[in-house]
Each structure stands twice: as C-alpha cells, then as structure tokens.
N, C-alpha and C positions, 0 to 999 in steps of 0.2 A: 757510866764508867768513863773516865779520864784517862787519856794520856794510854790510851792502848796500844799495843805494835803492832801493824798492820803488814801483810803480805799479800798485795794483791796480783793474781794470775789471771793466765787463760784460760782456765775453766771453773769451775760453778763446785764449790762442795757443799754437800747436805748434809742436815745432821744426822748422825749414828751411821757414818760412812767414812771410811778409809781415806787416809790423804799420807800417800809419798814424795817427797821434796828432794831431790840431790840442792844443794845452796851452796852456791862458790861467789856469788858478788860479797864483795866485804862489808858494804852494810848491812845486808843479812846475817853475814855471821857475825858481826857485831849483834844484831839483832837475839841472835839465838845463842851468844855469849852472856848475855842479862836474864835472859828468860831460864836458864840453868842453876839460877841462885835464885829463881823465883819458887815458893812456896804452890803455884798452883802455873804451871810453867803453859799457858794460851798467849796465842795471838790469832787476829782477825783475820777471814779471806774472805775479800771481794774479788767479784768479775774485772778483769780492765777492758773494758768497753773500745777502745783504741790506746796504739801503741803497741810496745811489747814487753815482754817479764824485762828485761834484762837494759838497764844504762837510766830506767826513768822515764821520765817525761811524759806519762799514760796518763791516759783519763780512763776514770773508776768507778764503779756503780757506787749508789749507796746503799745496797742492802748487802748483806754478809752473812759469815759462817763463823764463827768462833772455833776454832782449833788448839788442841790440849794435845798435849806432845807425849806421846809413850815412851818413845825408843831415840835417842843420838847416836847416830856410830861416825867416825870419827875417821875421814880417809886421809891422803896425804897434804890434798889443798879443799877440800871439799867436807860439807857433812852429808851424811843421810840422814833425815828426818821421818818418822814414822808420826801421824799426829792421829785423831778423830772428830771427824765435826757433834759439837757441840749446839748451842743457842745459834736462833739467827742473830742478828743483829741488823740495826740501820746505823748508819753515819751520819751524825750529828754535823760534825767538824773536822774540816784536817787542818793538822797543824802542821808546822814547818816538820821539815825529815830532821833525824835528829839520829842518825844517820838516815836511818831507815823510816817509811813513813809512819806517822803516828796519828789517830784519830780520836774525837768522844766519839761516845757510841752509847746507843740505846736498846738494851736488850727485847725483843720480841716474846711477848706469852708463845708459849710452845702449843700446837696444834693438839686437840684434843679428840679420845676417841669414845665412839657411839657404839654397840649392837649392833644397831640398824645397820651401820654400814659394812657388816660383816660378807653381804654379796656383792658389794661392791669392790671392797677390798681383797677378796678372791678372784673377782673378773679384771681386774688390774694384774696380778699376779699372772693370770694362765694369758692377755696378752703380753704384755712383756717379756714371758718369758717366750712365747713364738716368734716375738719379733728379734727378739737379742740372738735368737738360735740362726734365724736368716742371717743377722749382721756378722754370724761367730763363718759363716758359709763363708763370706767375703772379707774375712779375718779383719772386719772393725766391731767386735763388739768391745764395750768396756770394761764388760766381767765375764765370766763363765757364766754361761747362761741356766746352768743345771747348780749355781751359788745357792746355798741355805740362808737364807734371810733370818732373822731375831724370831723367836716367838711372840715378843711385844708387838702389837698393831700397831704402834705410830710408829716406832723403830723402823719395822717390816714394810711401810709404808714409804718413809723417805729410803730405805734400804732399794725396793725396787725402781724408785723415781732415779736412782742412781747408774741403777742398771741398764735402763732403758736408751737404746742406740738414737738419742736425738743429738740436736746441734746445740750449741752453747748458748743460742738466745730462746730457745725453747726451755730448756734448762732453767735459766735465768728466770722464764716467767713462772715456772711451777715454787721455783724458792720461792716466789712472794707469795704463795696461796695464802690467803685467811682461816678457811678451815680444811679438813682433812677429808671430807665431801668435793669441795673443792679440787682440792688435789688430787683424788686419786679419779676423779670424771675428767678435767685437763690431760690427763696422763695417759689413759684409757683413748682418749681421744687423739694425740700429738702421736702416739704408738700406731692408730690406726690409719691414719693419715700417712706417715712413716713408711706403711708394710708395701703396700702397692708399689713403692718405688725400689724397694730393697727383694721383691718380687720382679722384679724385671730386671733390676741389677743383678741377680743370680744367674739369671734365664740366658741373660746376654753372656755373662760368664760361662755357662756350660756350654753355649753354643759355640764360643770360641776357643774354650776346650777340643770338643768335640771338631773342629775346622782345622785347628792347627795336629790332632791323632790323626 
C-alpha cells in the first residue's frame, strides 16, 4: 500500500482494540479532512520512539497498527476520533509530510489460532486480569480490569495484550509477535514480571495510607 496517512503517537495500538484521539494540530485535521471522503476512511499508528505527538520532528518505529475510524464528532477547534486497530503493518517508506506524514507500507499475515493453545490463552487471561486489578488499586490501569473481551481467540488475545499494565516498549515488542503462542507466553511473562513490582507499589501505598490516618 502507497501513499498511506500516518499518525504516529505515544503509545502502541493493537489490532481489535479501541483508539481515542482528541486532534487539533492542523495537519491532522487536514489529515482526517481527506480521510472523510475516503470510501474506507484508515490511517496508520506507529510508536514514536523519540520526540513527541505534537510540532514533528520524532523518530518512528516501523511496525504499526492500521486504524478505521468509526465515529468524528466535531468540536469548536478540535475533532474527536473514535478509530479500531485493524492489520499490523511495517513501514516500507516515509515520504515527505504532505501535510501530515505519509508512508508505503506492507501489510502483516494476521496471527493465527490453534486448540492447543486454548490453555494458554486462558492463563493469559486469568493473569492479566490480576495484574490490571493491582494497577486499577493505583488508578493506572489501562481498562477496566473486570472488561469483556471478543469471544474470537485472536481478537480476545490482542484485546487482553491491550489490557495488560505494561510500559510502551514492552507493548512494542508483543506487537511484533510472529505467532499467537508467541504472544500470549511474552505477555504471560512481561505481566509476571510486572506483578512483584505493582505488589509492593500497593503495599507502600497502603502503608502510607495507613501513616498519614
């Protein structure tokens, strides 16, 4: 694919997961001014690796999220954007901004699911969700940790990699899983790693609860 319109952020979206955008720099809403007359209205999200959302100047992963817009609502200087990650994607190319940046891109085979991996895709689920519950304690988690995920396994699979209270380079490395084994034993892992810390983040929190009553 040629000539996509890219939006790259601070954080990592996965496919069949939620993406909210308030957009007020004016090459994005030029950007989402074109994509309103497009017949199938996506654009890209990559990580920016350094820098920040807002003036340029970042450096950008190249693997991505392809994003399909549901909803525009329409404020006085700003949009809301409702989108859903869709295909991964790699970044062939960037080309010049044009306002906004633009890249090729190469769409990624979608992960595929097995039987077998039916217990394992339950033992990701029941940690995650213990661990998003400690993060919800210290009001960071990402979603509601008691969320309904898809009935689809691979949906349900990037649904709770979404969930899960990690940092944005851990994030980063589960988008590029190969297979869906892959992914949900990373994740199971990066979660467990995770808890001990967010275990003693509570601890210390209730103790100084508890100092300051």
């Amino acid at each position: 694919m040629d000539a996509v319109p890219m939006f790259p952020l601070g954080s990592v979206l996965f496919p069949h997961t939620p993406l909210a955008l308030r957009v007020f720099e004016p090459r994005y809403l030029t950007m989402m001014g074109r994509l309103l007359d497009a017949e199938d209205p996506s654009f890209g999200v990559v990580l920016i690796e350094r820098g920040w959302e807002s003036g340029g100047g970042d450096e950008r992963s190249s693997l991505g999220t392809m994003a399909r817009i549901v909803r525009i609502e329409a404020g006085a200087a700003d949009l809301f954007v409702i989108a859903v990650g869709g295909d991964r994607i790699a970044v062939d190319r960037w080309r010049d901004d044009d306002p906004h940046p633009i890249a090729d891109i190469t769409t990624l085979e979608p992960l595929t699911w097995d039987d077998d991996l039916l217990p394992l895709r339950r033992e990701a689920e029941r940690v995650v969700r213990r661990v998003a519950t400690l993060a919800a304690v210290l009001e960071e988690a990402r979603w509601d940790p008691d969320t309904e995920v898809s009935d689809d396994p691979v949906e349900s699979s990037w649904q709770l990699t979404a969930m899960a209270p990690l940092s944005e380079y851990d994030r980063f490395r589960l988008l590029g899983a190969t297979t869906l084994s892959e992914l949900l034993s990373k994740l199971i892992d990066l979660c467990l790693q995770e808890e001990p810390v967010l275990v003693a983040r509570a601890a210390d929190a209730a103790d100084t609860d508890i100092d300051d009553g």
